[in-house]
Residue, then its C-alpha position, 0 to 999 in steps of 0.5 A: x488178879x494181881x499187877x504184881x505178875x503182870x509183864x513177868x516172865x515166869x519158869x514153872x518146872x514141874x508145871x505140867x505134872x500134878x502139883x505144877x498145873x494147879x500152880x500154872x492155872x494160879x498164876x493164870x487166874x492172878x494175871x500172869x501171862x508169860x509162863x514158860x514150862x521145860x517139859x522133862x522130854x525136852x529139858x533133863x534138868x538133871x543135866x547141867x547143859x538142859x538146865x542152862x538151855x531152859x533158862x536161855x529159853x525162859x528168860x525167867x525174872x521168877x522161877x517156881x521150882x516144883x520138879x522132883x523125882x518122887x513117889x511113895x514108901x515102896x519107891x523111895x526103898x527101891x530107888x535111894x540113889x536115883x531118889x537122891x541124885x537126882x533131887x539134889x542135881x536139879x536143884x542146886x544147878x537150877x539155883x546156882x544158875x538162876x543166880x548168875x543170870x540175875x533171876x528175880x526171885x527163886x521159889x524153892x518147894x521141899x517136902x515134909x520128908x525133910x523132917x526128922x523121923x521123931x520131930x514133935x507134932x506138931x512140925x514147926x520150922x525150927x525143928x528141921x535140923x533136930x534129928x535124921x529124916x525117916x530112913x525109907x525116904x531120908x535120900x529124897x527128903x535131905x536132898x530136897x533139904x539142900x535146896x534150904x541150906x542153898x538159899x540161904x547161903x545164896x541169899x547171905x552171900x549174893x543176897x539172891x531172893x530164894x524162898x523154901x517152902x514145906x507143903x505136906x503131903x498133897x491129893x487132889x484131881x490129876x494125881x500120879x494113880x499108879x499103884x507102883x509109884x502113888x502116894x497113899x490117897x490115890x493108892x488107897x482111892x484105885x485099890x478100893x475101887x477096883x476091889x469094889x468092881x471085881x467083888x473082892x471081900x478085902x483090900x490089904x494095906x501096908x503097915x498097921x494104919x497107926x501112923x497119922x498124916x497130914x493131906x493139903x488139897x493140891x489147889x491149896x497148896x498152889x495158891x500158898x505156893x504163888x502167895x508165897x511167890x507175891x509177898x514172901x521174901x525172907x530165909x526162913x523155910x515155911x511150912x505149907x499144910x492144912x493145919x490136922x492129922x488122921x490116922x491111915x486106919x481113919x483114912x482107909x475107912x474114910x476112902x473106902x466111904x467116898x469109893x463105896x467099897x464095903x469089904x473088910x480092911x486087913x492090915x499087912x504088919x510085915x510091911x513099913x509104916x513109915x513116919x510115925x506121924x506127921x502134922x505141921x505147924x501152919x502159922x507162920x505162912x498165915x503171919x508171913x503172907x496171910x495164907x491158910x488153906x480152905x478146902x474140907x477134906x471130905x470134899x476134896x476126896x470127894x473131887x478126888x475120886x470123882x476125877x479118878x472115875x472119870x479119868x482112868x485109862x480103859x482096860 
């Protein structure tokens, strides 16, 4: 529990997706009480005259911008444009606007896509700027980009409180499964699964499981999000993540563990490996708001595909 939330009237957009309803249930058990989420079959933030409409109807004195239209390497190479546009409509609107109604405080959320492809590891703040994102998700990533260069330009000149937050990237329980759109964990967690219950010998995966990456445990990253939100006010982007890096050849053989799959792993080198690696510097959201995450991430796979079974659709 914390006063700080307590009579604040809060907008989580995106709170009723994956990352948004770990936010929500943060919020909840710190004592916030008045929390509005525009459901995207309601309010198209894309479009000026809905963004205004959930504002009307939020009243928000914080706003947790958590909305993104994103997906996995094979998404971002089929959909650039929409990728793009979209990202950057929602947000630069979403501020703009929350700006001119008094809005408290803007809690802006990026992604480690934003980095450029050959950012030394591991990713500190300062190199954000210091080369272009790697391509296959560049539109997304620069367009989630601007939402740092708005706060603060909006924070310089209006002196409006908005924060950006980097989390890397996030798995846990209710995560997008569908192999069309997934990220690797969950993409990684069905297709094992399945080749598991149709006896398949093998599961081939792109690229050739060289690249590292770096996983947060989504109710760690929501509880870095709302820490941020209580005790964080300055310019500087801040960088969400769990501190390590493992190879997808390391965690192919690691999910394939906690699924009980035990065919053989062939990589398919036609298809992209995207960033080489990625690993961030995590110590400033420990000097800046005391955060750090907690959750091993055995056990986190282990929560993550227990849910995966217990949650699937039938057949």
């Amino acid at each position: 529990m914390s006063n700080f939330w307590q009579g604040k009237r809060i907008t989580v957009t995106g709170g009723a997706g994956f990352l948004g309803s770990f936010v929500v249930a943060e919020l909840k058990r710190r004592g916030a009480t008045d929390i509005f989420v525009p459901r995207s079959r309601e309010y198209d933030l894309v479009k000026y005259d809905d963004v205004v409409r959930a504002l009307e109807d939020g009243r928000p004195d914080i706003i947790i911008h958590l909305a993104a239209h994103l997906g996995g390497i094979g998404a971002n190479r089929l959909h650039p444009a929409e990728f793009f546009y979209d990202n950057l409509m929602m947000g630069v609107q979403l501020m703009h606007e929350a700006w001119k109604r008094g809005v408290e405080k803007f809690v802006a959320i990026g992604t480690i896509c934003a980095y450029p492809k050959y950012t030394p590891v591991p990713f500190k703040e300062e190199n954000l700027w210091d080369g272009y994102p790697e391509e296959t998700n560049a539109p997304y990533g620069l367009a989630k980009k601007m939402l740092l260069v708005q706060a603060q330009a909006y924070r310089q000149q209006y002196g409006f409180n908005a924060i950006y937050l980097l989390p890397v990237n996030l798995y846990g329980p209710r995560d997008n499964f569908d192999l069309e759109s997934s990220h690797v964990i969950p993409a990684l967690i069905r297709k094992m699964i399945e080749a598991k219950e149709r006896g398949d010998r093998q599961v081939v995966l792109w690229g050739d499981g060289s690249p590292t990456r770096e996983f947060l445990y989504v109710e760690d990253a929501a509880e870095g999000i709302v820490e941020a939100a209580e005790k964080y006010d300055g310019a500087e982007p801040v960088n969400l993540g769990a501190g390590w890096e493992i190879s997808i050849k390391d965690l192919a053989e690691a999910i394939a563990r906690a699924t009980g799959f035990a065919g053989e792993i062939v990589w398919d080198t036609s298809k992209p490996n995207g960033q080489p690696r990625r690993m961030l510097d995590v110590s400033r959201a420990k000097a800046y708001f005391g955060w750090q995450a907690n959750t091993p991430f055995e056990e986190g796979l282990k929560r993550t595909v227990e849910w995966f079974l217990a949650n699937r659709p039938a057949d």
